[in-house]
C-alpha positions in Angstrom: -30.4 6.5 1.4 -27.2 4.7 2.8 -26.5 3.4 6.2 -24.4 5.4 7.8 -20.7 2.8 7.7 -18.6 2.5 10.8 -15.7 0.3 10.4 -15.1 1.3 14.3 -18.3 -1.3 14.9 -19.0 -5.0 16.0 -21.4 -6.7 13.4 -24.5 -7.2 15.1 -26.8 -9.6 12.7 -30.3 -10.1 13.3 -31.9 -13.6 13.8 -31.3 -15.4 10.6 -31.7 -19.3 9.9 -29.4 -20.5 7.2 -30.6 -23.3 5.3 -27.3 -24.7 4.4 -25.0 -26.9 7.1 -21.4 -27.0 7.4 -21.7 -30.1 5.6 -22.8 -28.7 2.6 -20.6 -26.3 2.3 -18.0 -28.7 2.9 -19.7 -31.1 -0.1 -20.0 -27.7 -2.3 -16.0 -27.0 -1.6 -15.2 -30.9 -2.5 -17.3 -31.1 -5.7 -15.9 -27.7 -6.9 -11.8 -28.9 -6.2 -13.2 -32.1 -8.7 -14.8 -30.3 -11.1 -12.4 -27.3 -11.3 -9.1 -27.9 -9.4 -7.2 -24.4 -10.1 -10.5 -22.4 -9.3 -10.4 -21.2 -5.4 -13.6 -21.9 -3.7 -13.7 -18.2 -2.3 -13.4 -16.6 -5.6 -16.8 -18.7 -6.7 -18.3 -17.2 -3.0 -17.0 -14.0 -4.0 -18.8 -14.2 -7.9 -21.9 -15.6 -6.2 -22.2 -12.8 -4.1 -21.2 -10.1 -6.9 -24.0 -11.5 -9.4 -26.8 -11.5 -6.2 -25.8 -7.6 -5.4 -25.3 -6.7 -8.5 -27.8 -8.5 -10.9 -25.5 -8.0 -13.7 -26.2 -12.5 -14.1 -27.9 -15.1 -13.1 -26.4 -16.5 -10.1 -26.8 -20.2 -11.9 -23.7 -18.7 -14.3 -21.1 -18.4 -11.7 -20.1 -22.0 -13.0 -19.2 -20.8 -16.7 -17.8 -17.8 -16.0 -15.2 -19.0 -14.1 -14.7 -21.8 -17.4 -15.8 -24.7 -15.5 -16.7 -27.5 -17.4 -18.8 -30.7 -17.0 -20.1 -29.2 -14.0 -22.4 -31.9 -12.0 -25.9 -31.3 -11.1 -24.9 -31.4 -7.5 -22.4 -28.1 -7.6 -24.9 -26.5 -9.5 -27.5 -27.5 -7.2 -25.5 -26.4 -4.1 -24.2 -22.9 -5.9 -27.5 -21.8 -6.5 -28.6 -22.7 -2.8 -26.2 -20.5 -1.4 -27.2 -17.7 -4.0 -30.8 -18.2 -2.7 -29.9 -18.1 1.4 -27.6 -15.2 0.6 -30.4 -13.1 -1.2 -32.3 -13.9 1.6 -29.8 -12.9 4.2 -29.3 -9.6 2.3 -33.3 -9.0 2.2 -33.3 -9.5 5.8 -30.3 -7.1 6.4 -28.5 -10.0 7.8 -25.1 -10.6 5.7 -22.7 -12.4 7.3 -19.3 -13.1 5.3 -17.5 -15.9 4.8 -15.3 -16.1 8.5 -12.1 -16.3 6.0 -12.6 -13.0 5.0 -11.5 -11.5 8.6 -8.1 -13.7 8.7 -7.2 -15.4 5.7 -5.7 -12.6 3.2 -5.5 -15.1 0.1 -9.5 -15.7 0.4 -10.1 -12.4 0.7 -8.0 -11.6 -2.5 -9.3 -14.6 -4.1 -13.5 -13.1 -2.9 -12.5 -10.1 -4.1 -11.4 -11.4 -7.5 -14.7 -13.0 -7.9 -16.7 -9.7 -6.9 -14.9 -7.7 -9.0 -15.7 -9.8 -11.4 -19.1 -9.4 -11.2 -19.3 -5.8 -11.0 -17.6 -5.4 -14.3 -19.4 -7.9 -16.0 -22.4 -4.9 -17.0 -20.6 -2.1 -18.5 -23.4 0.2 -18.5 -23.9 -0.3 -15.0 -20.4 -0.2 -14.5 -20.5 3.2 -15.8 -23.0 4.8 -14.7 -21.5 4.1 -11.0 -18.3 5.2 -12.2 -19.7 9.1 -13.2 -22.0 9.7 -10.7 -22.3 12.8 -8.9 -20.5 13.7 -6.3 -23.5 12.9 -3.3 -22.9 9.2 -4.8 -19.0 8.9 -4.5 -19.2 6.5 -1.5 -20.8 4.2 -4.3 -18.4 4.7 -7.1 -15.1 4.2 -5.0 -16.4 1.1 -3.6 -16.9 0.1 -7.2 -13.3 1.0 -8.0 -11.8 -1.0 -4.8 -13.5 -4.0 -6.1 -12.9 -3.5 -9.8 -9.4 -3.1 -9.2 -9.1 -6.9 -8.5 -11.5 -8.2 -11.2 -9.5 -10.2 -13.9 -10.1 -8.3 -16.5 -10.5 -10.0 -19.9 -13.4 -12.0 -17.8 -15.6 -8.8 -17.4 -17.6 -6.7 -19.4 -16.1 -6.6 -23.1 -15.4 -3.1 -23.6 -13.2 -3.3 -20.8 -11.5 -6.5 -21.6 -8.0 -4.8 -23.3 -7.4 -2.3 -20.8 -4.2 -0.2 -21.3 -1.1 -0.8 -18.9 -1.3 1.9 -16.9 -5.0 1.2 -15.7 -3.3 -2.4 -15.0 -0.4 -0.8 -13.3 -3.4 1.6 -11.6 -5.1 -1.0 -10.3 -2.2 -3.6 -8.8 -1.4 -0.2 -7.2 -5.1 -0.1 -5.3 -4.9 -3.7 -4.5 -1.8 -3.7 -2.8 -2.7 -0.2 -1.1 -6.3 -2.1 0.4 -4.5 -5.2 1.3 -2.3 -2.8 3.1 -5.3 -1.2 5.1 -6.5 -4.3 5.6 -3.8 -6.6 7.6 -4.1 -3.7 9.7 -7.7 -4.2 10.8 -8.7 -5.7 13.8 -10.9 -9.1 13.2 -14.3 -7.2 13.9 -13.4 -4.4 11.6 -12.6 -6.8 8.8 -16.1 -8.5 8.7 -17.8 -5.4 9.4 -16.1 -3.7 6.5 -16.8 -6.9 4.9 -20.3 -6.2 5.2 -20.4 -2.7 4.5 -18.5 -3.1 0.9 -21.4 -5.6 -0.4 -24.3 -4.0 1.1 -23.2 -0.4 -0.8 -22.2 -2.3 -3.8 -25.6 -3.4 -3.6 -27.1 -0.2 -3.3 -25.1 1.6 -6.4 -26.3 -1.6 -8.6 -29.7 -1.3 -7.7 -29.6 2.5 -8.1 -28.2 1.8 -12.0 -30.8 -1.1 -12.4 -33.7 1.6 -12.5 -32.3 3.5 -15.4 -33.7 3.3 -18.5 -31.6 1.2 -20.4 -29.4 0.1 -18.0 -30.9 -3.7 -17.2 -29.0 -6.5 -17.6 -29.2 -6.8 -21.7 -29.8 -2.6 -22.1 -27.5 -1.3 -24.2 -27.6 1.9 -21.9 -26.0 5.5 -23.1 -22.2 5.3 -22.3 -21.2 3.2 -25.9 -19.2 0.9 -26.4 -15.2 2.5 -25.3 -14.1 1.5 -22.0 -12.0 4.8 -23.0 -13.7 7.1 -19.8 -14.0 3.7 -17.7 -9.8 3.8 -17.8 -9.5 7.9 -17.7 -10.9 7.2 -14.0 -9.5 4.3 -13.3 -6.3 5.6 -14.1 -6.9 8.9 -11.8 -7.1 6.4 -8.6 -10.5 7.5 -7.8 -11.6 10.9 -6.9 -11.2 11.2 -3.3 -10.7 8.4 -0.2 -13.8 7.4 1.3 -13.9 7.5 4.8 -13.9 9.9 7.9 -12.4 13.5 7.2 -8.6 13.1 8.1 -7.1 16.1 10.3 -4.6 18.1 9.1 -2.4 16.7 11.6 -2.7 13.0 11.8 -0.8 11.3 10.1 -1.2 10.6 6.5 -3.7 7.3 5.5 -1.3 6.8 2.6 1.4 5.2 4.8 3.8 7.8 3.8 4.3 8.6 7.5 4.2 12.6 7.4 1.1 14.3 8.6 -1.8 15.0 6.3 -1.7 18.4 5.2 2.2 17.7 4.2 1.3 14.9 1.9 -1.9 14.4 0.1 -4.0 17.1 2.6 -1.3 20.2 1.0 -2.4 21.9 -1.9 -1.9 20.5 -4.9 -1.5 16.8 -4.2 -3.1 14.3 -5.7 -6.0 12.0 -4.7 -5.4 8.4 -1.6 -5.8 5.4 -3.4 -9.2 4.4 -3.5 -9.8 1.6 -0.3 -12.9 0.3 1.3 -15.1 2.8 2.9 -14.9 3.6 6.6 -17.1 6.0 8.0 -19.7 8.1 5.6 -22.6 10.2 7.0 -26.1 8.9 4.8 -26.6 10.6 1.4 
């Protein structure tokens, strides 16, 4: 059962004792710019945390899937540190996300990249999040918000030639939640921050019990990214969040009240965006 979300919240963590100082995340940072100078540290942060909630890797292969060569023992050392005092944060229901993530809009497009691509790396997992039913759509449009900034030859490979309306589809979602998100106050950021990992969490372990749908299952949705694109193409199904009135004003942006945009009969679905408020399943 999920937690009930509130973006309209303060993030209140309990006591948790992190193992790693500013200093060695300062040291990680350094040795990463060496190593890989185009690579933004965030997007590693971000594919750390995607392989921990997801399980679709080995945290240890964050370094080679972003093509980092010659990686020294020390980056690796530090990497798989912070994938072992995040698990633990997350077992002790005390995530706290990076502090860029509530100002800094490049790190949280560049965590964002890395998560997504995580989620897409397992693309029977991917799937089966993707066609759940409809008590499970908080999980599958938090998929699709982080999907649409995963860089997609780097994911799963049936999705790795995707056609160029799911690319057009997805710059589409990006910009829409990059949108919603500027206009967040601090607090709401990192609390929405926390809700998207913690629910992407939940959806992955959900899939991970499947028959056939571990990390080298060869699960039941074949081998076409074909449906994966049908529904990434569509948007989403619905936005998640609180039940808009038929008289506030659209969350689109469009600026007319909802039932005269995409509340009036007929109209297609919001863009899929980061979950909001959503009563436990």
């Amino acid at each position: 059962m999920l937690k009930k979300l509130n973006r309209n919240r303060d993030v209140v963590m309990p006591a948790f004792a992190p193992t790693m100082t500013e200093a060695d995340v300062q040291e990680w940072r350094a040795l990463l710019a060496q190593a890989a100078p185009a690579t933004p540290f965030m997007r590693l942060i971000g594919l750390v945390t995607g392989l921990v909630v997801t399980d679709n890797a080995p945290p240890a292969q964050a370094l080679s899937l972003l093509g980092v060569k010659g990686v020294p023992a020390r980056l690796t050392e530090l990497t798989q540190c912070y994938a072992k005092e995040l698990q633990a944060a997350l077992d002790a229901d005390a995530y706290a996300p990076p502090p860029e993530l509530s100002s800094d809009l490049s790190a949280v497009t560049d965590w964002l990249e890395g998560l997504g691509q995580a989620s897409i790396l397992n693309f029977q997992r991917f799937m089966f999040i993707l066609v759940a039913p409809e008590d499970m759509s908080i999980l599958r449009e938090v998929l699709l918000a982080v999907a649409a900034f995963a860089s997609w030859p780097l994911g799963a490979p049936e999705l790795r030639d995707p056609p160029a309306e799911t690319r057009k589809q997805c710059q589409r979602n990006r910009q829409h939640f990059l949108r919603q998100w500027s206009k967040e106050s601090l607090s709401e950021r990192r609390a929405l921050m926390v809700d998207l990992v913690t629910t992407l969490g939940t959806g992955f372990a959900l899939a991970s019990v499947v028959p056939g749908l571990g990390p080298s299952g060869s699960g039941s949705f074949g081998s076409s990214g074909l449906g994966a694109y049908d529904i990434l193409n569509s948007g989403g199904t619905r936005r998640v969040g609180r039940k808009t009135g038929p008289n506030e004003p659209c969350p689109c942006g469009s600026g007319k009240k909802y039932k005269k945009c995409h509340g009036a009969p007929g109209a297609g679905p919001l863009p899929a965006v980061l979950p909001s408020v959503h009563e436990p399943i």
